[in-house]
Backbone bond lengths (Angstrom), bond angles and torsions (degrees), N, CA, C in turn:
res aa  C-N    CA-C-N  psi(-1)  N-CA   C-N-CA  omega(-1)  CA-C   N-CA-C  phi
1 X - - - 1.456 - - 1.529 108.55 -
2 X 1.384 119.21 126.61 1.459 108.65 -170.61 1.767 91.65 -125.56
3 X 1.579 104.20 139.59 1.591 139.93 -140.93 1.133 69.35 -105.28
4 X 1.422 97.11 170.10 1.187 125.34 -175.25 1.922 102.11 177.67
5 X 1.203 107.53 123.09 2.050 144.41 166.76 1.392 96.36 -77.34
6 X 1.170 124.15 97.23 1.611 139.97 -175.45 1.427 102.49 -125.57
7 X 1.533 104.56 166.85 1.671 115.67 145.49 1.626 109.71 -110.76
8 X 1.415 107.65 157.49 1.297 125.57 -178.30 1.508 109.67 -127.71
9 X 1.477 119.88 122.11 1.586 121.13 -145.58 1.615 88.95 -93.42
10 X 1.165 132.59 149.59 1.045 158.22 170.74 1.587 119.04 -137.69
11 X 1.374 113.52 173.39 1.624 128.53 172.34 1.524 96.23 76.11
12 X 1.327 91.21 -176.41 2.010 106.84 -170.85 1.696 94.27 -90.15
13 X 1.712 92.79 155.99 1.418 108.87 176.76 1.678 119.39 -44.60
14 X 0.825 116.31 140.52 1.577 136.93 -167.06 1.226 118.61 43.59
15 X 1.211 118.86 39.53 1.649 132.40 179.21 1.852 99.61 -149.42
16 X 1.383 127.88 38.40 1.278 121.57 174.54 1.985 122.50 -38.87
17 X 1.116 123.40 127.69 1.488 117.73 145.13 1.576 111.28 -115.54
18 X 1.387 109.92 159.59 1.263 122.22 -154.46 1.751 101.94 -121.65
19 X 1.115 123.86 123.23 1.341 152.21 139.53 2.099 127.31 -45.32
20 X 1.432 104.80 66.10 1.815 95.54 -161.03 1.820 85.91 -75.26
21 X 1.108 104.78 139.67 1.886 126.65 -170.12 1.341 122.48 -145.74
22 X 1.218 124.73 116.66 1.393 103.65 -179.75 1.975 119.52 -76.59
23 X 1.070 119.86 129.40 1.511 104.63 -174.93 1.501 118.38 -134.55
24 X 1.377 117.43 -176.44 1.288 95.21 -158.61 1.868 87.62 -96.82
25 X 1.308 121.65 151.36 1.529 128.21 -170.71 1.331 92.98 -70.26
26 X 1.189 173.57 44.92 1.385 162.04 84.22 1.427 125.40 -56.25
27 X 1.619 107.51 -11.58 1.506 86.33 -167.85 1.567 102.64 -110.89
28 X 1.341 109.56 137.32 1.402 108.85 -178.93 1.966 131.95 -36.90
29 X 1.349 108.17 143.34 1.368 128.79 -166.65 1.941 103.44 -23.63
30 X 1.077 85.50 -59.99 1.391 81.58 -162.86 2.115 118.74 -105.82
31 X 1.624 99.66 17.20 1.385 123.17 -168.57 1.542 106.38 -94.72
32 X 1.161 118.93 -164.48 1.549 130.44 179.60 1.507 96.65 -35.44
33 X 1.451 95.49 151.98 2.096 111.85 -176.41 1.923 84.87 -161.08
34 X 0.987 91.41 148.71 1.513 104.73 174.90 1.922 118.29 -95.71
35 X 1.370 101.39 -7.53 1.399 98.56 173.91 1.572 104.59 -174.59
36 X 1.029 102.47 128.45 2.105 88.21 173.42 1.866 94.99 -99.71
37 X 1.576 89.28 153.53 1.145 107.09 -170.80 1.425 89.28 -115.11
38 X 1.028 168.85 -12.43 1.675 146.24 -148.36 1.542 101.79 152.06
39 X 1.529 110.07 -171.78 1.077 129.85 -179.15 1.475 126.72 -131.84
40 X 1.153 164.83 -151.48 1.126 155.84 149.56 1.965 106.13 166.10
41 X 1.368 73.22 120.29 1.969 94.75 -176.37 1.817 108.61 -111.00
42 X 1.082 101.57 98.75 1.752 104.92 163.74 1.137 124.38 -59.40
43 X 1.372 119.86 -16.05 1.930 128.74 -159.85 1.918 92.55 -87.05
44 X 1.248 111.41 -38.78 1.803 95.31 -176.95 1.780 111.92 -79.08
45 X 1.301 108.35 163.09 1.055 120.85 153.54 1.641 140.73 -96.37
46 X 1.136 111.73 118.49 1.479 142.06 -34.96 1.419 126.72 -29.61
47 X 0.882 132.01 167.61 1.196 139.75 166.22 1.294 125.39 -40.75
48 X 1.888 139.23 124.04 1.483 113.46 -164.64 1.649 89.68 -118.82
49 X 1.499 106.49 129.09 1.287 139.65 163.01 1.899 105.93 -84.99
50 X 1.213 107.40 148.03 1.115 110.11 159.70 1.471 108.78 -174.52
51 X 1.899 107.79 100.57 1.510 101.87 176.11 1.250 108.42 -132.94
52 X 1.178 95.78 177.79 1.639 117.76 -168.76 2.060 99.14 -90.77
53 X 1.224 105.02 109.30 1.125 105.13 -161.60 1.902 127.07 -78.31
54 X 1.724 83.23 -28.85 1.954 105.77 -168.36 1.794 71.75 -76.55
55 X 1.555 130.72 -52.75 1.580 111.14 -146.29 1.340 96.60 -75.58
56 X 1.406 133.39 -30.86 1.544 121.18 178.76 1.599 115.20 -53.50
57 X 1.001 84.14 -51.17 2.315 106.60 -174.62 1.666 99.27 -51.73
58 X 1.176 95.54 -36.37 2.092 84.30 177.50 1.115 113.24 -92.95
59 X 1.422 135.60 -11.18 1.079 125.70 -172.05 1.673 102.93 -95.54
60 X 1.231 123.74 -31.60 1.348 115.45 163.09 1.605 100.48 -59.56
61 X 1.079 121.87 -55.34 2.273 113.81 -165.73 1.895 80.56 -55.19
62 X 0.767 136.08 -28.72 1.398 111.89 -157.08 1.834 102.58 -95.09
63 X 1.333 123.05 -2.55 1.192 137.51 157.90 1.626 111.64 122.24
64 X 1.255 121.54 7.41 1.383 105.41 -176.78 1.694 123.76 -86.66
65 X 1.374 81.93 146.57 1.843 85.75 -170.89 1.460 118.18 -99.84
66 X 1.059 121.67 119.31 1.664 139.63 -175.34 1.478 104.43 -64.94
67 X 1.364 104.65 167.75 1.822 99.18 -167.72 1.300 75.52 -101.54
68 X 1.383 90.62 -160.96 1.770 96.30 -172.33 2.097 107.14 -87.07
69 X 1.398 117.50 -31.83 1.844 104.17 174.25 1.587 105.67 -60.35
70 X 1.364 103.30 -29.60 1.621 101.92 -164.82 1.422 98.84 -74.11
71 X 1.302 112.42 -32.59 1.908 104.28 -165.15 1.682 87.22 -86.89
72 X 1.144 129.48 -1.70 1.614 109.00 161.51 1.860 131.35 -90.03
73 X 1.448 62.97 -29.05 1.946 70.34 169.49 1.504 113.08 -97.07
74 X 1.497 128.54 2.94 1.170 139.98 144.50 1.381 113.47 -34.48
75 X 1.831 95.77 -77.25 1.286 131.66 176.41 1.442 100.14 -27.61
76 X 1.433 112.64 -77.66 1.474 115.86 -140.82 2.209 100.96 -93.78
77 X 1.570 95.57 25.02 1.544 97.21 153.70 1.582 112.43 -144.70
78 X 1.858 97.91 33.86 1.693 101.30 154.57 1.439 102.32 76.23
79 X 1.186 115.78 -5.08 1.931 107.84 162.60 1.152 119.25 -38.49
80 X 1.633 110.13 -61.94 1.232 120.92 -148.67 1.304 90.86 -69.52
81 X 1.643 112.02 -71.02 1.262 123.66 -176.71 2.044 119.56 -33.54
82 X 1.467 116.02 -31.17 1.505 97.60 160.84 1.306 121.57 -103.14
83 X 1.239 128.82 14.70 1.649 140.33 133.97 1.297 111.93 -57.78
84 X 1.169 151.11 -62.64 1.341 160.49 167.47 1.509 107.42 -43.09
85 X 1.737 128.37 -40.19 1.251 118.98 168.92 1.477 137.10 -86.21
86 X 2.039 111.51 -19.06 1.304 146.44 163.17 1.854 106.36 -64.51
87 X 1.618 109.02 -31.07 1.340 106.95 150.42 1.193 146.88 -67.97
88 X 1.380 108.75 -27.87 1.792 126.30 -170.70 1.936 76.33 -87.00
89 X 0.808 149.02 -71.92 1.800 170.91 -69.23 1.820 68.20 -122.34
90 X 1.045 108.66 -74.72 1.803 127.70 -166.69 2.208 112.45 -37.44
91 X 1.817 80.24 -59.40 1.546 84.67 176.09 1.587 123.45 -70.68
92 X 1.522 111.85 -11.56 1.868 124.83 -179.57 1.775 91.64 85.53
């Protein structure tokens, strides 16, 4: 079964909030997810993120691959970046 770090669209038409979830890559956009990880709202200024950080961080070590918004807002709350150092840590 290959995972997948998505968003899941929520709220009324032209006012989206977003659902970040890990799910399984077959099941439709906004259908079954095996765990939500966070939230993320485009409508404020700035933008409001809010995730669960230890459950994201394992679910990448455990192999799942983020689309590309998710691996930015990964990025820019240091996921990636202590995956990337728990790796160097791993090889010595």
């Amino acid at each position: 079964m290959a995972v997948k770090i998505r968003l899941a669209r929520h709220g009324k038409k032209g006012y989206a909030f977003y659902h970040i979830v890990a799910a399984d890559s077959r099941a439709p956009r906004d259908g079954k997810f095996i765990e939500k990880l966070g939230t993320y709202n485009p409508n404020t200024n700035p933008a409001t993120i809010d995730l669960n950080f230890e459950k994201a961080l394992d679910w990448l070590l455990k192999g799942a691959q983020p689309t590309d918004t998710c691996r930015a807002i990964l990025s820019y709350k240091g996921v990636m970046y202590k995956k990337h150092l728990l790796g160097g840590v791993a090889k010595g």
